[in-house]
C-alpha positions in Angstrom: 85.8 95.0 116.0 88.6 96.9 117.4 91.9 95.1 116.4 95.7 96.0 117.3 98.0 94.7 115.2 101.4 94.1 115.7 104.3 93.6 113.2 107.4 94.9 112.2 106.3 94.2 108.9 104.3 97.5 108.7 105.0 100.5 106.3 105.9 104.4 107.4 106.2 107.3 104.8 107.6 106.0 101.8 109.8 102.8 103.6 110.3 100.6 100.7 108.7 97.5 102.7 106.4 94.4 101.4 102.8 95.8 101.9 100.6 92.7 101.7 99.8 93.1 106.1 99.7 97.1 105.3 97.1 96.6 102.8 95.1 94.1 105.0 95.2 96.6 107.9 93.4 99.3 105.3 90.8 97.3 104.2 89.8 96.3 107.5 89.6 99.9 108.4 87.3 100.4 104.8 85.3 97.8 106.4 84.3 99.4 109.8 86.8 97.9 111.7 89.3 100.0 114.2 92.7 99.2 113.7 96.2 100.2 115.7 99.2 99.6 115.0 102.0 98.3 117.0 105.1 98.3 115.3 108.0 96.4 117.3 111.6 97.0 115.8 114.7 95.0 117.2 117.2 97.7 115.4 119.9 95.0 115.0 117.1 93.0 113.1 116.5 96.0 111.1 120.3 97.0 110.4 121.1 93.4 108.9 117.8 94.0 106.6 119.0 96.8 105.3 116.4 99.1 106.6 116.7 102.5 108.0 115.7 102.8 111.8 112.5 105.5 112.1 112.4 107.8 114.7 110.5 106.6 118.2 107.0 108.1 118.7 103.4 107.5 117.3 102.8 107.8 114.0 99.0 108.8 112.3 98.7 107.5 108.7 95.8 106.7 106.6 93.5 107.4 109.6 95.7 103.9 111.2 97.4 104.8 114.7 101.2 103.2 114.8 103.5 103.2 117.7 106.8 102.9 116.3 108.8 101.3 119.3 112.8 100.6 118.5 114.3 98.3 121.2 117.9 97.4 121.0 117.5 94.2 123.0 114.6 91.0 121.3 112.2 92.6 123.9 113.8 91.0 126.8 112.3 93.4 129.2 109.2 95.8 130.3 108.0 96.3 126.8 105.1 98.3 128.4 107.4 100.6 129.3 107.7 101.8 125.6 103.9 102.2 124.9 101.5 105.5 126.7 100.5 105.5 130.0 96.9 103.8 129.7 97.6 101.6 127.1 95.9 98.3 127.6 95.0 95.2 125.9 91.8 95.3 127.4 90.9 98.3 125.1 90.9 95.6 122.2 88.8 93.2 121.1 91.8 91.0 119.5 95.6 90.9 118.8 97.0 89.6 115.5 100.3 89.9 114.8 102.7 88.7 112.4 106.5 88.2 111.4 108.7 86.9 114.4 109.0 90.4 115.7 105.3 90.7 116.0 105.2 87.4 117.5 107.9 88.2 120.2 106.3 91.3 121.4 103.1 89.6 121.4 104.3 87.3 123.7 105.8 89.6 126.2 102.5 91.8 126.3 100.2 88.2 126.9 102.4 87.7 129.9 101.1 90.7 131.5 97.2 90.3 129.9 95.3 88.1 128.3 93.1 88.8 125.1 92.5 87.2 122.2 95.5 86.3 120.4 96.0 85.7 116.6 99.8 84.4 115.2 100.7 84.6 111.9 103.1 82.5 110.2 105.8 83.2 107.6 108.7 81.9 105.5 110.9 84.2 108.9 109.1 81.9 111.2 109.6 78.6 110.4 113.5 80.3 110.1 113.2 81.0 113.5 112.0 77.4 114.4 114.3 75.4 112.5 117.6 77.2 112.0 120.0 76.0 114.8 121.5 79.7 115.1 118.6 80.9 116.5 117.1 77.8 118.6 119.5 79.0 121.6 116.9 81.9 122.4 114.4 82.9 120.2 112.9 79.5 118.8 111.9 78.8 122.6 109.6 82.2 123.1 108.7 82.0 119.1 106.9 78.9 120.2 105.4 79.9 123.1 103.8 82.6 121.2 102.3 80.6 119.1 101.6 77.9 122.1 99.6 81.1 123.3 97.1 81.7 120.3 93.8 81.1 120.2 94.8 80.6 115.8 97.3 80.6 114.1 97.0 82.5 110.3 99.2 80.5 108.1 100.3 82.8 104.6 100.0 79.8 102.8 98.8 75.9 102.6 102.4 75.2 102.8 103.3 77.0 105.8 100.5 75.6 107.5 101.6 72.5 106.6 104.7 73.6 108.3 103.9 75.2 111.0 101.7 71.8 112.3 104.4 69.2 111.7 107.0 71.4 113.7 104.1 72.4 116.4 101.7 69.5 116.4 100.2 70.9 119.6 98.6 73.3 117.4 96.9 71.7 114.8 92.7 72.0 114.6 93.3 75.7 115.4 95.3 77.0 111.8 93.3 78.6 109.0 95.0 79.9 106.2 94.7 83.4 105.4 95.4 84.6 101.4 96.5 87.4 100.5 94.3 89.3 97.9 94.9 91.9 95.1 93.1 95.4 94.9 89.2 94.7 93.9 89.3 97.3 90.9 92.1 95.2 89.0 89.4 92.1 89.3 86.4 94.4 88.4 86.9 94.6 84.7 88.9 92.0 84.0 88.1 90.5 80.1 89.6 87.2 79.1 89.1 87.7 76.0 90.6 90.5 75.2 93.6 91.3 72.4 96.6 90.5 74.6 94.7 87.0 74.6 93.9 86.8 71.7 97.0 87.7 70.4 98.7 85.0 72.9 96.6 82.1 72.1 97.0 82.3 68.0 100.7 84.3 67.8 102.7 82.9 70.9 104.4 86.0 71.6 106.6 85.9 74.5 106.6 89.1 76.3 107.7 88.6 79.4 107.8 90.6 83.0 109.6 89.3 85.9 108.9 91.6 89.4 110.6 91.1 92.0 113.7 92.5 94.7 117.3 91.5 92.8 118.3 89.0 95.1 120.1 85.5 94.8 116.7 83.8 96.6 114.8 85.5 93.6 116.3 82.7 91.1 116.3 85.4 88.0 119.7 84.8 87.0 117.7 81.2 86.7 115.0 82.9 84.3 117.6 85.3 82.1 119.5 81.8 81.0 116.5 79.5 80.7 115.4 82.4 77.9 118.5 82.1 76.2 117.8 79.5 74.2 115.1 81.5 73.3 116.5 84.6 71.7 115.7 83.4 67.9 112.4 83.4 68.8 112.9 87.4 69.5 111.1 87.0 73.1 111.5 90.5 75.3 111.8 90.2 79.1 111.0 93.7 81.4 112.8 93.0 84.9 110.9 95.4 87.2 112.6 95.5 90.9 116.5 96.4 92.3 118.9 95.0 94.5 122.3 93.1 95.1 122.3 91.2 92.1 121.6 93.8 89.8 125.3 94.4 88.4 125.4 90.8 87.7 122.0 89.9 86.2 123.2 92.9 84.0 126.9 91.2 83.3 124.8 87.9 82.8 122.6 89.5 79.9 125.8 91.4 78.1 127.8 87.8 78.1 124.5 86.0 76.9 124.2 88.5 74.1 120.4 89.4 75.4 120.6 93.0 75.8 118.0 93.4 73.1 115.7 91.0 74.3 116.1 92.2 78.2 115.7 95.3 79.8 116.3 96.4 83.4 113.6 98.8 84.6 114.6 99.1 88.4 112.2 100.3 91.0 108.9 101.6 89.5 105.4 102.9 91.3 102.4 100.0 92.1 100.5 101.4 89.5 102.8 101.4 87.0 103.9 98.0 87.3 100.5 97.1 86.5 100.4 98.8 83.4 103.6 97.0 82.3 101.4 93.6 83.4 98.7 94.6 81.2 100.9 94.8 78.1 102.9 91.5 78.5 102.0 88.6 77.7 104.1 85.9 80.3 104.9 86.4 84.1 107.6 84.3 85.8 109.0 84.6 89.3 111.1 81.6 90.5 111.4 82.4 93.9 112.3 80.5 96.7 111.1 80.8 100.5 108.2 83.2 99.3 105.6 83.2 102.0 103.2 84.2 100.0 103.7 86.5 96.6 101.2 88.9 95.8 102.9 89.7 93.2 101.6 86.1 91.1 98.1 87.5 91.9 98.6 90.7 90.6 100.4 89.5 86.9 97.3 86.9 87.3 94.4 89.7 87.1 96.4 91.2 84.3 96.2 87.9 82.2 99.7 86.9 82.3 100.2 83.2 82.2 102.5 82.5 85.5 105.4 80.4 85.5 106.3 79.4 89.8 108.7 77.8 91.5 106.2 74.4 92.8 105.9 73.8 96.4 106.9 77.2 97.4 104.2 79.7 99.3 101.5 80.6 96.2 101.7 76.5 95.3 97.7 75.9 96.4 96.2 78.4 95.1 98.2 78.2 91.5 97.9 74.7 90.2 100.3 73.2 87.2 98.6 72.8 83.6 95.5 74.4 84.8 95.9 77.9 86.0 99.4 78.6 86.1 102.6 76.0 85.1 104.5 75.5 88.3 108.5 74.5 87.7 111.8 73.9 90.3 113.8 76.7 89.7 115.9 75.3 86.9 116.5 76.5 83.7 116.2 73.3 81.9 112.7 73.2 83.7 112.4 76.3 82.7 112.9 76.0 79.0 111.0 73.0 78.8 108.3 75.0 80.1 108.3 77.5 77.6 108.2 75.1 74.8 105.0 73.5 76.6 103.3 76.7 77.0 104.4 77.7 73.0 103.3 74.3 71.7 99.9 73.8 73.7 96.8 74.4 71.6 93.9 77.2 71.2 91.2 75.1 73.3 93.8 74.4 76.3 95.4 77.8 76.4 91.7 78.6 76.6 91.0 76.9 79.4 94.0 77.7 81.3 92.9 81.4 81.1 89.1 80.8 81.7 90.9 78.5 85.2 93.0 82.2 86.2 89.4 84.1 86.0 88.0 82.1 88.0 91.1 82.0 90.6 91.7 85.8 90.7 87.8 86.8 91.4 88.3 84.5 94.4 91.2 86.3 95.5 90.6 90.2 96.1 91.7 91.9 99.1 88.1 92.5 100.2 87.5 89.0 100.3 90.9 87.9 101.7 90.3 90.8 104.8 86.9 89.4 105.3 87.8 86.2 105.2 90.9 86.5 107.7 88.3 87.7 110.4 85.6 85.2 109.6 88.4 82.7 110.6 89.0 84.4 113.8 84.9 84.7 115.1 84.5 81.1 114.4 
C-alpha cells in the first residue's frame, strides 16, 4: 500500500515533538508499506507552540520522504502550489492524516482530487470543534474534512465517543486506532520478577512521573497528594521539562520533599525506560491526553499506573484491574495510594497478571497493523 500521510505532528532532526504518528509511519514502512510524508505547518500555529519553524524543502529521513511546507495563512489558498510539479494524489493508494493541520490541508487537496481519505481525531480537534474562538473559520472546514472521510481513526474510545456526538453524520464509519509501544519492551517481559516481588510483599513506593511540566499535566496535583506520604520514605523521579518546572521545584522545597523528589528534566527514550524498569509506581494525571503512550510504556515495565479516569488511555486501562484510574485530585490521589499499599498479595497479583495481558495486546506492530486493517475493511 502506498500511503501519504499528512500531519503537522511529524518529527525532523532532533525537534522535541510527541512521536506516537512518527513511530506508526516507521512501522508501516518495516511492514512493506510506502510511506510519504506531508508535513503542513501554519507558522503562527507553530510560534504559539513554542516550536521552531524548519526550513521549506523535502526532507529524506529514515528512508520516509517529508515535504516540509510552512504557510503563513490556515491553507487558504493553492496549496498545490507548495508541493513538486507532478505531485498527485492519484500516485497514492490512501491519505490519512491527523491533528487539525493535517486535517485542513487534507481538505484543500480533496477539493482538487479525490482518493481515499482517512481523518484522525485528537484532544486539538474536538478544540477546534467546540471552542467558540475558533468556530468563526476553522471549525466549519475542520468538519468538512471529516464530512469528507471514508473513516475516521479516533486516538481513543473517548474521542470517538466525541467525535460522533458532535458529528453524528459520521458514526458507523469510526474505528479506534491505539497506539502501541516498541515490540522488544513486550518480548521479555516477566511478571514475576524482583521489582514484583519486592512490590507485592514490601510496598515500596518508588515512583516515576513522565511527562512535559505543564499546568494540564496535574503534577503539582501528584507532588502534594505524596506529601502525606513522606514518613513512609516514598522517592518520586520527575522525568520531563517545561513552564512549571521553577514551581513544581518551589512546591517540593515548601513541602519539605526534596529528599523524597528529584527533578531529572529531559532524558533519552531509552533511558527513561531504564528508570521504568527500576521503579515500582507510575502516575500521570493528565488532562486532555489524547492518547499517552507513555501509560503503555511504564505498563510493559511493570509499574502499577495511577490515571486521571475518563481522559484518553480510560478504555484500555480499567480501575482495580489493570491500572487504578483517579480525577486529578490529591485527596483522590492519597486515597489511592493507601488502596494500592493496603490491597493484598493475591489481588496485587492479579492486577499485574491483568497489565500482561493488556500490554502484549498493545505493541506498535499490532497497533500499525491494526490501523490499516480498519481502513481495507
Amino acid at each position: 500500500m502506498k500511503i501519504l500521510f499528512v500531519t503537522d505532528l511529524y518529527p525532523i532532526g532532533n525537534e522535541k515533538i510527541a512521536k506516537a504518528l512518527y513511530y506508526f509511519v516507521l512501522e508501516w514502512k518495516r511492514q512493506g508499506h510506502e510511506v510519504e510524508v506531508i508535513r503542513p505547518n501554519f507558522c503562527i500555529n507553530t510560534k504559539i507552540r513554542k516550536r521552531k519553524i524548519i526550513e521549506e524543502k523535502i526532507y529524506y529521513e529514515n528512508g520516509i520522504k517529508i515535504y516540509n511546507l510552512n504557510f503563513a495563512t490556515p491553507f487558504l489558498f493553492n496549496v498545490y502550489n507548495k508541493l513538486p510539479d507532478g505531485f498527485s494524489l492519484k500516485n497514492y493508494d490512501v491519505m490519512i492524516s491527523h491533528m487539525p493541520c493535517g486535517a485542513l490541508m487534507a481538505e484543500k487537496l480533496l477539493k482538487k482530487e479525490k482518493i481515499k481519505y482517512i481523518c484522525g481525531v485528537h484532544c486539538s480537534d474536538i478544540a477546534v470543534l467546540t471552542k467558540k474562538i475558533y468556530s468563526l473559520f476553522f471549525k466549519k472546514r475542520l468538519t468538512s474534512a471529516y464530512l469528507m472521510s471514508d473513516k475516521i481513526a479516533a486516538r481513543s474510545p473517548i474521542l470517538k465517543k466525541r467525535i460522533e456526538e458532535i458529528i453524528p453524520e459520521v458514526k458507523g464509519r469510526t474505528f479506534v486506532a491505539y497506539s502501541g509501544v516498541d515490540d522488544e519492551l513486550v518480548k521479555d517481559i516477566e511478571r514475576y520478577n524482583a521489582k514484583v516481588l519486592d512490590f507485592i510483599y514490601n510496598k515500596e513506593l518508588s515512583i516515576v512521573v513522565c511527562a512535559s511540566l505543564i499546568k494540564r499535566k496535574n503534577v503539582d496535583v501528584v507532588i502534594k497528594g505524596l506529601s502525606k506520604f513522606k514518613s513512609r520514605n516514598f522517592f518520586l523521579r520527575i522525568i520531563g521539562d517545561g513552564e512549571e518546572r521553577s514551581n513544581l521545584e518551589k512546591l517540593t522545597k515548601n513541602l519539605g520533599l526534596e529528599k523524597n523528589i528529584k527533578f531529572l528534566g529531559e532524558i533519552k527514550r531509552d533511558k527513561v525506560f531504564s528508570y521504568l524498569k527500576k521503579s515500582t509506581v507510575f502516575i500521570l494525571l493528565s488532562q486532555n491526553e489524547t492518547f499517552g503512550l507513555s501509560y503503555l510504556e511504564a505498563m510493559a515495565a511493570l509499574n502499577l499506573i495511577i490515571a486521571s479516569k475518563n481522559d484518553g488511555i480510560d478504555g484500555i486501562l480499567k480501575d482495580k484491574e489493570n491500572a487504578f484510574l483517579i480525577s486529578p485530585d490529591c485527596v483522590e490521589l492519597e486515597k489511592c495510594i493507601e488502596n494500592i499499599i493496603s490491597i493484598g498479595k493475591e489481588e496485587t497479583e492479579n492486577i499485574y497478571k491483568n497489565m500482561e495481558n493488556t500490554i502484549k495486546r498493545y505493541t506498535i506492530s499490532f497497533a500499525a497493523a491494526n490501523y490499516l486493517a480498519n481502513i481495507e475493511r
